[in-house]
C-alpha positions in Angstrom: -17.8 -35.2 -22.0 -20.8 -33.4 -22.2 -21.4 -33.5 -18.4 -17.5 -32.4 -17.6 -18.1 -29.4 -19.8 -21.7 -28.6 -17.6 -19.3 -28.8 -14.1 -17.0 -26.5 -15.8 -19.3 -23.9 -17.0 -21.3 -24.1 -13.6 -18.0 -24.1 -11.6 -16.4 -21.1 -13.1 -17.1 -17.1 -10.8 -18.7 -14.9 -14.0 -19.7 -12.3 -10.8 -15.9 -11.6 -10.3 -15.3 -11.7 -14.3 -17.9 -9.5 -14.9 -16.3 -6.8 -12.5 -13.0 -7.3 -13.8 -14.5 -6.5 -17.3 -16.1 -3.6 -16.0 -13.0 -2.0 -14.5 -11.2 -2.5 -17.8 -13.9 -0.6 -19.9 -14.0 2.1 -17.6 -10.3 2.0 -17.3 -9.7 2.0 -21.3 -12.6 4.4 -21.7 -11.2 7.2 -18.8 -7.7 6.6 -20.6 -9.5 7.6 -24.3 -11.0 10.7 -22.6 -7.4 11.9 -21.3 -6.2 12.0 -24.3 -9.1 12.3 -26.8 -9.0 15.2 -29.3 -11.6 16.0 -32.3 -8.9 17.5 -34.6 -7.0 14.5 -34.7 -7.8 11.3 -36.1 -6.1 7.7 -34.6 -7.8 4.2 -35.1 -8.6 3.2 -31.8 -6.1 0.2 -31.9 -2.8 2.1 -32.5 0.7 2.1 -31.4 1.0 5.9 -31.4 -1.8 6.9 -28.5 -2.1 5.7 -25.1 -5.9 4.3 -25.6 -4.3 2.2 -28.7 -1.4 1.1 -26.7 -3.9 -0.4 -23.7 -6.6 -2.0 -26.1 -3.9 -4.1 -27.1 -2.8 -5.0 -23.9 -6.1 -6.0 -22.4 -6.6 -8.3 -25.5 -3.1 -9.6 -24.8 -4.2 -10.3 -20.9 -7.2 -12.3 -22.1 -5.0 -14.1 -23.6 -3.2 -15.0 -20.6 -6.2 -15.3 -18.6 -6.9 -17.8 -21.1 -3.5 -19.7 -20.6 -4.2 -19.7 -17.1 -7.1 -21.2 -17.1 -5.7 -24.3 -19.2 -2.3 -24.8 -16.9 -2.9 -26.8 -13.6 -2.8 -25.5 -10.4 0.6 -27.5 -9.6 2.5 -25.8 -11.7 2.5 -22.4 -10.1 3.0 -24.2 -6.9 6.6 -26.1 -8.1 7.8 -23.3 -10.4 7.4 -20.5 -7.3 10.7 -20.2 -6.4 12.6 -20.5 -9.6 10.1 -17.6 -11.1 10.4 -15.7 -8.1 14.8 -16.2 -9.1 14.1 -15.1 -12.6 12.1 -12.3 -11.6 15.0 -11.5 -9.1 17.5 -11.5 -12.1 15.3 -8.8 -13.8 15.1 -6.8 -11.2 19.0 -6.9 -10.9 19.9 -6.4 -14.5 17.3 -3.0 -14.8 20.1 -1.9 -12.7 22.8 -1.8 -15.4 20.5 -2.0 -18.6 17.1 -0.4 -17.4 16.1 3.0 -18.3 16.0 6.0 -15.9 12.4 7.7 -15.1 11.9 10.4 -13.0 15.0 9.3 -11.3 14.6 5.7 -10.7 16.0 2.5 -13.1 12.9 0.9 -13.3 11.8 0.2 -16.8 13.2 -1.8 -19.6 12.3 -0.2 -22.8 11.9 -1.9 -26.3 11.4 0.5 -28.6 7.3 1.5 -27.7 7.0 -1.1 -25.1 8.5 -1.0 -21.6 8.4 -3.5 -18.8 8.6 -3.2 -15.5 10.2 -5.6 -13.1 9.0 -4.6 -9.6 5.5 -5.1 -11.5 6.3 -8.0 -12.5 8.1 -9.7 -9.7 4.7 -9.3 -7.8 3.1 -12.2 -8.6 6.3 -14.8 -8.3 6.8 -13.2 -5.2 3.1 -14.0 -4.1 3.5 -17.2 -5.3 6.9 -18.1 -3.3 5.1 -17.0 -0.4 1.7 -18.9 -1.0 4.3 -21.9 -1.7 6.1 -21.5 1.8 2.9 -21.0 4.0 1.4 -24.2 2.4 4.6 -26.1 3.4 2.9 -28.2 5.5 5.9 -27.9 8.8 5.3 -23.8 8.4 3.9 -22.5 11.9 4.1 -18.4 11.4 3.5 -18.8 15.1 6.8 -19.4 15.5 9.5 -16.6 14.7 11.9 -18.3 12.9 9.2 -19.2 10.4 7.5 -15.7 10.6 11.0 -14.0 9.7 11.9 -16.4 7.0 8.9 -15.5 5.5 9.9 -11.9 6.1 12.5 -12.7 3.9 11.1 -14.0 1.1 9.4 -11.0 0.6 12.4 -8.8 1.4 14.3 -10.4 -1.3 12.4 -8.5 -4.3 11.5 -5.7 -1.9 15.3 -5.0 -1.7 16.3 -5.3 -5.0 13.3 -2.5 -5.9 14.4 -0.7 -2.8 18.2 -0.1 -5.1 16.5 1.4 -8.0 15.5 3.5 -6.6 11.6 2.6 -6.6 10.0 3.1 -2.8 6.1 3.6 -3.9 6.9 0.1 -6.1 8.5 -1.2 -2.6 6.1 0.3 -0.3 2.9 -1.9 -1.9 4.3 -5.0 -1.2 3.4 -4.5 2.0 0.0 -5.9 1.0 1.8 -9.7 1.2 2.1 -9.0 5.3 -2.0 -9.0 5.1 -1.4 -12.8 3.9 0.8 -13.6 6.5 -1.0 -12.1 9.1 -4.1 -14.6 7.7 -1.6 -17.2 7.9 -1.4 -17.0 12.0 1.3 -14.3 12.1 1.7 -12.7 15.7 -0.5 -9.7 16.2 2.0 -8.1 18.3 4.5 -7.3 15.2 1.9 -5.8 13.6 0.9 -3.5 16.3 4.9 -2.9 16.6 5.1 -1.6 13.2 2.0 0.8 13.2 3.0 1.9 16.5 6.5 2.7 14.8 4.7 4.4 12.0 2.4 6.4 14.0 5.4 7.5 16.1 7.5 9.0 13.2 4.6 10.3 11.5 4.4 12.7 15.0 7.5 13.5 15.4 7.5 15.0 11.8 4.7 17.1 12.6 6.0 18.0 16.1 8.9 18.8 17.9 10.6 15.7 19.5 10.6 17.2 23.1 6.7 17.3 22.7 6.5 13.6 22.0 8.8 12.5 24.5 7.3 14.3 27.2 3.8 12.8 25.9 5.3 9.3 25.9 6.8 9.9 29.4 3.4 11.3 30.8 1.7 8.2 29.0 4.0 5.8 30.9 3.3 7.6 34.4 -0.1 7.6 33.4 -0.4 3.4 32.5 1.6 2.9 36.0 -0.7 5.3 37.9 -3.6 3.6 36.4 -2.4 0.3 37.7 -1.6 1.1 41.2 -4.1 4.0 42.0 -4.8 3.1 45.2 -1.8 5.2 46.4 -3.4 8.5 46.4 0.0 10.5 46.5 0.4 9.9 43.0 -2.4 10.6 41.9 -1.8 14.8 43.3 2.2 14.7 42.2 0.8 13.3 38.9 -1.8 16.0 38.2 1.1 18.3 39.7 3.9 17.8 37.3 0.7 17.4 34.4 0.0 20.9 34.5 3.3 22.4 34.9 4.5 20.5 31.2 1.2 21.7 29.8 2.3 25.2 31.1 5.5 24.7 29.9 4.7 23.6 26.7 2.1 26.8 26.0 4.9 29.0 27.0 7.3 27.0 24.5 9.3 26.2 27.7 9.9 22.7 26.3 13.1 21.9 28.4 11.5 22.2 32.1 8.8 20.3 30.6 10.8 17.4 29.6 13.1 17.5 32.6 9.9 17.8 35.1 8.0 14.7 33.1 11.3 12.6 33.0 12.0 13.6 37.1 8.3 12.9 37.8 8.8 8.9 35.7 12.2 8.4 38.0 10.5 8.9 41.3 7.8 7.0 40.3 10.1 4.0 39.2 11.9 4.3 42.3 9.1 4.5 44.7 7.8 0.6 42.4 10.2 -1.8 44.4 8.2 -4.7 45.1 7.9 -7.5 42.7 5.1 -7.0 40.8 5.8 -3.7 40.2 9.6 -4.1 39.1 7.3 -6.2 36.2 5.8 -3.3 34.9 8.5 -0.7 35.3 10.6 -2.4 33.8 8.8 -3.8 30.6 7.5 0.2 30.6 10.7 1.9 31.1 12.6 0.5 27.9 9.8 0.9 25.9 9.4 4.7 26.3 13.4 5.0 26.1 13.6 3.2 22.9 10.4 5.4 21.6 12.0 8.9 22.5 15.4 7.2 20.6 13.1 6.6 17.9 11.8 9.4 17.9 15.3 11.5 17.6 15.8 9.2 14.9 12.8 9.9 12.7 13.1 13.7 12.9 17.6 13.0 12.1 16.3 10.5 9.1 13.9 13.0 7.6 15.9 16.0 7.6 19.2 14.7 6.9 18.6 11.4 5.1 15.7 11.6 3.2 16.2 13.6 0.0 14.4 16.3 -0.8 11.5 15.1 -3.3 10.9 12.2 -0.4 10.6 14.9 2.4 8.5 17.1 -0.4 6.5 14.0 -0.8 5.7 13.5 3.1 5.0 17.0 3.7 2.5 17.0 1.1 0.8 15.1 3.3 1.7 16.1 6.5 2.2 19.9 6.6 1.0 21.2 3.2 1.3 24.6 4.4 5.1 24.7 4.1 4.9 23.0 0.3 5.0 25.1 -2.8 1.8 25.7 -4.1 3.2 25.6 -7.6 6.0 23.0 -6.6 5.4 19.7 -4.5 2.0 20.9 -3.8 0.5 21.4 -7.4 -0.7 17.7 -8.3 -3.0 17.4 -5.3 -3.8 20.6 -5.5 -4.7 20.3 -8.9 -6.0 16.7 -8.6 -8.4 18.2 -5.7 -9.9 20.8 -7.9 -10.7 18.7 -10.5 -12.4 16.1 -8.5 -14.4 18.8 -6.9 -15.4 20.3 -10.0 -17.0 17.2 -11.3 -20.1 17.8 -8.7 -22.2 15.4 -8.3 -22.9 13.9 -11.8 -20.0 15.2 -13.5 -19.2 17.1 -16.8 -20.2 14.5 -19.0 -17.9 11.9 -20.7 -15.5 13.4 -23.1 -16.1 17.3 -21.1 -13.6 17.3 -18.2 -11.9 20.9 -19.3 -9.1 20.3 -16.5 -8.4 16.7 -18.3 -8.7 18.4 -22.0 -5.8 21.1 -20.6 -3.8 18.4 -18.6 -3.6 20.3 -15.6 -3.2 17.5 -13.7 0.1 15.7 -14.6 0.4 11.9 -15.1 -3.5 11.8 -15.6 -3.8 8.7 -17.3 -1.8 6.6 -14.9 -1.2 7.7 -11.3 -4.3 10.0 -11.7 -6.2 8.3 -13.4 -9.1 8.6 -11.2 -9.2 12.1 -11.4 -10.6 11.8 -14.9 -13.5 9.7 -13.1 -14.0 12.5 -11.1 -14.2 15.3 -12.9 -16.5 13.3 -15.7 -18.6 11.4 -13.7 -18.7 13.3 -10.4 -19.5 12.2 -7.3 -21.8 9.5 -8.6 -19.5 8.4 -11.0 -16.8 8.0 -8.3 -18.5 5.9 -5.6 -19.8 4.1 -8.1 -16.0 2.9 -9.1 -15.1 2.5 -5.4 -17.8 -0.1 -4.9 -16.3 -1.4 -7.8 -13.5 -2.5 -6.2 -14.6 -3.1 -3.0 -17.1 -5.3 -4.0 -14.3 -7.3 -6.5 -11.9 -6.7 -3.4 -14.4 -9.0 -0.7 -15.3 -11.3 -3.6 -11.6 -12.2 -3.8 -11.6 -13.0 0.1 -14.7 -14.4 0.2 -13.7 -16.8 -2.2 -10.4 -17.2 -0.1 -12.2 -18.0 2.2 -13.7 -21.2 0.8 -10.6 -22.4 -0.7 -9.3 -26.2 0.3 -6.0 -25.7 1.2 -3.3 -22.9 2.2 -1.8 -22.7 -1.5 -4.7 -21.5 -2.8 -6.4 -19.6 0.0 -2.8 -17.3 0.7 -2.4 -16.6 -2.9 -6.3 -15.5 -3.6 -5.6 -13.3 -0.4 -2.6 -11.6 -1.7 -4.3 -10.8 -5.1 -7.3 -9.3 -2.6 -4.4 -7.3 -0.2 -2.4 -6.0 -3.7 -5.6 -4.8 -5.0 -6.5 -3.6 -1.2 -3.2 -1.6 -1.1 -3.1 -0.4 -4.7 -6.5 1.2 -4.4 -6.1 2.2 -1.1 -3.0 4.8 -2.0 -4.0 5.4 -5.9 -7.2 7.1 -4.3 -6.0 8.2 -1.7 -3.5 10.0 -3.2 -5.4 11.6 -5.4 -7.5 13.4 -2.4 -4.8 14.3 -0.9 -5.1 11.4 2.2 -1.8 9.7 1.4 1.6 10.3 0.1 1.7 10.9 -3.8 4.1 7.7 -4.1 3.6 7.2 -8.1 1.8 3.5 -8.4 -1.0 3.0 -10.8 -4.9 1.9 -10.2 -5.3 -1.6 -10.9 -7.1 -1.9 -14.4 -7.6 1.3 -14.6 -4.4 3.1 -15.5 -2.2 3.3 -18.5 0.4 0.7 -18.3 0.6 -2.8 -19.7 3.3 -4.0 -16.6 0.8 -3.5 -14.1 -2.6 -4.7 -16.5 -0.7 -8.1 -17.0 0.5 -9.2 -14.1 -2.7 -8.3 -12.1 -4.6 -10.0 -15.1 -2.4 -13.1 -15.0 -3.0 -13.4 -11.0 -6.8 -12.8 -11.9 -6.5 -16.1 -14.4 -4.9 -18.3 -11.9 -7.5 -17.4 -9.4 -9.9 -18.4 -11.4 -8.6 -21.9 -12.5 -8.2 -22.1 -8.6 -11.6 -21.8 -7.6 -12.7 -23.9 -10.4 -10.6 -26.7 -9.0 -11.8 -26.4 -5.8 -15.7 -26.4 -7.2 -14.8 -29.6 -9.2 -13.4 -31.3 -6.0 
């Protein structure tokens, strides 16, 4: 007995436990500091202040760390897809019973507790997937079991997307890090960046100016790969500077007419076989880009509503946002994490937290209070925080024994990856303000329980895998 208890002890990650502790304290102490006030008086565990609210809920997660720690691995394994149904069936009743915030049903409220089921569903979701990849006839190499997998994770993802809830949505995007771990094919990935990048352009510029750059591109990767035929090379430099011309003169039409002429003739002149290879692999792809690209600019002004295009030109083009409008949080959040210098205004000192200039400060912005308190110093030193806890959680992915364990402890690692990613982000104005909180360090007890719970099983993992 004595020798088991030595093993366990020895077995179990305190470096990772340590810095999930320290986010908490500086989480719970940054929420006491938004809302601190010397004429009032509230015990520190109390139902009526935010800082009251989250003490109890970290005691609350220990609790379920604990429980974690005492159920055995198997269990999360054979339960994952009937959790991942229930958490389905919440998700689908905060439809009809949930309560509406900021315009989207995503909360069930119990008089001063609410819950969240796209929070929630997270970790059943992680677990069905962790479950399916360790199924041991699961080859993501193929793409039947790629897109099944794909679907799995669409099947909360959708249900969130109803709410409306697309910040909620958009993070579990950290679960295609897991599959990608998991042997995925590269080329989807470089798919859907190269989708992303293309819409985030053609938002920014006009659509004629990215066709006729995808149509020089084109002309240009040919070129490239046959430029032993000189003649191309002078009607290619030709037909450059007149779109560049026409472009600075805002002639935009006998730009795009010359660049599409120019990628005809050069199709038509490529008749041998090898050729016909590479025109014609090239020639869809740019024609299904410039669709794309028609379709992006259609989407955003006609289909996205107006706090979501407020949202992306925030980031985009803040120059046509309203300052006191769309605009104000970053702006706001921006002033107040450059006003914290280097070392900061000293704990309890942040005037711009005192005066709640920045909305939603101890939750989406919660980082700003860092900021403005700590400065600079105070700030990185969070960040390493999390990158440090962040590469821990791989590393010890890493070592795991099997693919259970080793895809779940890397979706914890991409969900905290993803989470910290926009929350700061957002904050600096580097990403869309999409509304999700900073893992353990925002108000919220959804988001501190599940992400607590996931920590727990992680642990009993690893300490199974030391005892084997």
């Amino acid at each position: 007995m004595k020798y088991r208890a030595v093993r366990t002890r020895a077995g179990f990650d305190w470096i990772t436990l340590w810095i999930f502790i320290s986010l908490l304290t500086i989480g719970w102490l940054m929420i006491y500091a938004v809302e601190y006030n010397p004429e009032t008086n509230h015990a520190i565990i109390s139902m009526s202040t935010s800082y009251g609210k989250q003490l109890i809920w970290i005691g609350v997660s220990f609790v379920f760390i604990a429980a974690c720690l005492i159920i055995h691995p198997t269990f999360w394994r054979t339960f994952a897809y009937p959790m991942l149904f229930l958490a389905l069936i919440l998700l689908i009743l905060v439809l009809f019973f949930g309560q509406e915030i900021k315009g989207s049903l995503s909360w069930f409220t119990f008089g001063p507790i609410s819950l969240q089921p796209g929070e929630v569903a997270k970790f059943p979701a992680l677990l069905a997937i962790s479950s399916y990849l360790a199924y041991y006839r699961t080859d993501l190499r193929k793409n039947k079991h790629f897109f099944t997998a794909l679907a799995i994770l669409g099947i909360p993802v959708g249900a969130i997307m109803l709410q409306p809830d697309a910040g909620m949505a958009i993070t579990y995007s950290a679960l295609l890090i897991v599959l990608y771990r998991a042997g995925a094919n590269p080329i989807w990935y470089w798919m859907a960046l190269s989708l992303i990048m293309l819409f985030v352009t053609s938002v920014i510029y006009d659509d004629y100016y990215v066709i006729i750059t995808l149509v020089l591109g084109a002309s240009a990767f040919v070129i490239y790969h046959f430029r032993e035929k000189v003649y191309w090379f002078s009607g290619f430099a030709f037909v450059l500077t007149l779109a560049v011309l026409s472009m600075i003169m805002e002639w935009w039409i006998p730009a795009m007419v010359l660049s599409i002429i120019y990628f005809l003739v050069s199709l038509i002149k490529l008749l041998t076989t090898r050729e016909q290879r590479l025109v014609f692999l090239i020639s869809p792809i740019v024609l299904l880009a410039s669709i794309f690209s028609f379709s992006s600019t259609y989407v955003f002004d006609n289909v996205l509503k107006p706090h979501q295009q407020d949202r992306i030109n925030v980031w985009l083009q803040p120059e046509l946002c309203d300052p006191r409008g769309s605009l104000y949080n970053v702006l706001q959040s921006k002033l107040a994490l450059g006003s914290g210098g280097l070392s900061g205004k000293g704990f309890l000192n942040g005037t711009l937290t005192k005066l709640n200039y920045v909305p939603e400060q101890n939750t989406d912005f919660i980082f700003v209070t860092v900021g403005e308190e700590q400065g600079f110093i105070g700030g990185v030193a969070v960040i390493l925080l999390y990158t440090i806890l962040i590469i821990r959680i791989f590393y010890i992915a890493e070592r795991m024994k099997n693919d259970f364990d080793r895809s779940f402890a890397y979706g914890l690692g991409a969900f905290l990856f993803v989470h910290f990613l926009i929350n700061i982000g957002m904050t600096m104005g580097l990403v869309p303000v999409i509304g999700i909180p900073l893992p353990f360090l925002s108000y919220g007890g959804s988001s501190l329980l599940v992400f607590s719970i996931m920590m727990g099983v992680l642990f009993r993992l690893d300490m199974d895998r030391r005892r084997a």
